[in-house]
C-alpha positions in Angstrom: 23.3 -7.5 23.5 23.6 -9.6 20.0 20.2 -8.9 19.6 19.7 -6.0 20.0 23.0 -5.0 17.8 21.0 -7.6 14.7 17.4 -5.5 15.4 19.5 -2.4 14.8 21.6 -4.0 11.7 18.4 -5.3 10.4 16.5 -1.7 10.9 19.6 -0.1 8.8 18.9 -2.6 6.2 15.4 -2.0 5.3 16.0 1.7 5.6 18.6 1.2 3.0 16.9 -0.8 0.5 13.6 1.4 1.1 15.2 4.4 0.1 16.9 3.0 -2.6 13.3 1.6 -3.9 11.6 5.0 -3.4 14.6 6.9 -5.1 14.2 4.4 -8.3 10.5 5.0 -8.1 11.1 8.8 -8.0 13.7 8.5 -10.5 11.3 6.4 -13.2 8.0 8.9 -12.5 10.4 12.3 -13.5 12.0 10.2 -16.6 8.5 9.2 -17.5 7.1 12.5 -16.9 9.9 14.5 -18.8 9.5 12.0 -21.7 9.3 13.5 -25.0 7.1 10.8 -26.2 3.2 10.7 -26.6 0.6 10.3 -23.3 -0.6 7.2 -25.5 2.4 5.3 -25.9 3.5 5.8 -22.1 0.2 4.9 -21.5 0.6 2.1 -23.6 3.9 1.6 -22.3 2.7 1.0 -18.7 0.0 -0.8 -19.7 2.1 -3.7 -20.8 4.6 -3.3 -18.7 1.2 -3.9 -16.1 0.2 -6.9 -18.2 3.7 -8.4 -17.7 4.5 -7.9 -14.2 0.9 -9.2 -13.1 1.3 -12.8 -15.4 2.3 -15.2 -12.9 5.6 -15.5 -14.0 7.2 -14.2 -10.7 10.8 -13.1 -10.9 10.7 -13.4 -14.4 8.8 -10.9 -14.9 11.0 -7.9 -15.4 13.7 -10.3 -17.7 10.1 -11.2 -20.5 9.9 -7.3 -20.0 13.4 -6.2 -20.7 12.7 -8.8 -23.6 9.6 -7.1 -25.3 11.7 -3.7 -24.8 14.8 -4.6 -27.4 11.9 -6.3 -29.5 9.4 -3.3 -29.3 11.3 -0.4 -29.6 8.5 1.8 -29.4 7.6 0.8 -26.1 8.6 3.7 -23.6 11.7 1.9 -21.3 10.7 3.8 -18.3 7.0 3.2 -17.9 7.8 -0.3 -18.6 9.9 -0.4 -16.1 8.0 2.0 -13.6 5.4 -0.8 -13.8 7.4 -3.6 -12.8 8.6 -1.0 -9.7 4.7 -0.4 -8.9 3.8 -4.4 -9.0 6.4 -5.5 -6.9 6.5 -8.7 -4.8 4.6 -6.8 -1.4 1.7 -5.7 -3.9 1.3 -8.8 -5.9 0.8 -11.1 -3.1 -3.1 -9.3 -3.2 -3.4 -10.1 -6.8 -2.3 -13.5 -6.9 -4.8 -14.4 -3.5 -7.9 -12.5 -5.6 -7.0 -14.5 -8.9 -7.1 -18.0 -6.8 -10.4 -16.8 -5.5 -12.1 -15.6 -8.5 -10.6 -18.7 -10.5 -12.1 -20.7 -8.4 -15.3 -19.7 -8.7 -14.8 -19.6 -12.3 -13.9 -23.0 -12.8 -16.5 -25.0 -10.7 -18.9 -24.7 -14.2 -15.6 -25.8 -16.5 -15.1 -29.9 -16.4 -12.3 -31.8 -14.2 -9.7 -33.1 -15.9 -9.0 -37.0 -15.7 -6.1 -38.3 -14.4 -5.0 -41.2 -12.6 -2.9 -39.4 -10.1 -4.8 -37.6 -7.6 -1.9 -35.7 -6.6 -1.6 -34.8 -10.7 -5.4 -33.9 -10.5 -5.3 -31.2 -7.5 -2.0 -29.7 -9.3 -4.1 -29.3 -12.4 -7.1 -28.2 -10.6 -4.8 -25.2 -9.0 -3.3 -24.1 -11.9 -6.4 -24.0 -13.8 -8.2 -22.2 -10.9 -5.4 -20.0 -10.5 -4.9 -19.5 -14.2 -8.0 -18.5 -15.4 -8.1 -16.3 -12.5 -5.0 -14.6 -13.2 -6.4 -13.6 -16.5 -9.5 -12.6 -15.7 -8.1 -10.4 -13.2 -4.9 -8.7 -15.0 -6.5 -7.8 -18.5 -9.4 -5.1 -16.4 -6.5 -4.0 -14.7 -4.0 -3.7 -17.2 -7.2 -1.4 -19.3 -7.4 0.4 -16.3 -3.8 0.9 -15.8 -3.9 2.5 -19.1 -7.0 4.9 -18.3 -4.8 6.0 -15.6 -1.7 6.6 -16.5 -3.4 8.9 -19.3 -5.0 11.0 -17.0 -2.2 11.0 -14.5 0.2 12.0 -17.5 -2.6 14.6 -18.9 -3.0 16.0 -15.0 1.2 16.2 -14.2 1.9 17.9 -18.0 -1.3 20.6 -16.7 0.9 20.9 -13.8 4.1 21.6 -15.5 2.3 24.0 -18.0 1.2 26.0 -15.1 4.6 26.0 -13.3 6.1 27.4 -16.6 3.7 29.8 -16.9 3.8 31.3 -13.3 7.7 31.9 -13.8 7.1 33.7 -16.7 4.5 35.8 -15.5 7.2 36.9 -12.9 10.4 37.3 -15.3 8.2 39.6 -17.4 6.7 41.7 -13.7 
């Protein structure tokens, strides 16, 4: 019986917090959308905000972005922040996995460094695996990001344009 009552509580739960995430998600993609700034600099925008949230900072991520937002004040708040909402923790597991992998395989041509400590030396020898990994992995896909989110921007504003338009045609018939 307790069981069953905590399955139920715990259902409720991640319904909750799943439709709060997807409302925020919504609510970032029409503010982004509706912006009166230029494709570029949302582009631009999400880009970086891309860059940030896949550094392997993790849960620091969106504070260094709320950061470079009061600094940058041409960044565009919302894509910034509609990134960080696209790379959360569920999709950035992926990410992290590849850069171990491809770092990896980077590294075995780069020296060891010498330490005493052994356990010192496979610390080192992760991070630098994972590191160089990380980067070679999140600068292609921050580029990409960008490519994207123009042609996502260019295709929704075509969208809007038409929408516009077809209301017009039938105010004036």
């Amino acid at each position: 019986m307790a069981t069953t009552k905590l399955k139920k509580w715990a259902v409720r739960r991640l319904r909750f917090y799943k439709d709060k995430y997807i409302f925020k998600l919504k609510r970032y993609t029409i503010a982004v959308l509706t912006s009166d700034k230029s494709d570029v600099s949302i582009a631009l925008s999400y880009a970086f905000g891309t860059l940030i949230a896949l550094l392997p900072t993790p849960g620091f991520s969106t504070a260094i972005g709320i950061g470079f937002m009061t600094i940058f004040k041409q960044l565009n708040k919302m894509a910034v922040l509609l990134s960080m909402m696209v790379w959360n923790a569920i999709t950035i597991i992926p990410v992290y996995w590849l850069s171990y992998k491809l770092g990896s395989s980077i590294s075995n041509s780069l020296p060891d460094v010498e330490v005493q400590n052994e356990t010192m030396r496979q610390i080192l020898l992760f991070f630098k695996q994972f590191a160089l990994g990380n980067l070679a992995l999140t600068i292609p896909i921050s580029i990409g990001s960008y490519f994207l989110a123009i042609l996502l921007l260019q295709l929704a504003r075509r969208m809007r344009l038409r929408k516009v338009e077809k209301r017009e045609n039938k105010i004036i018939a």
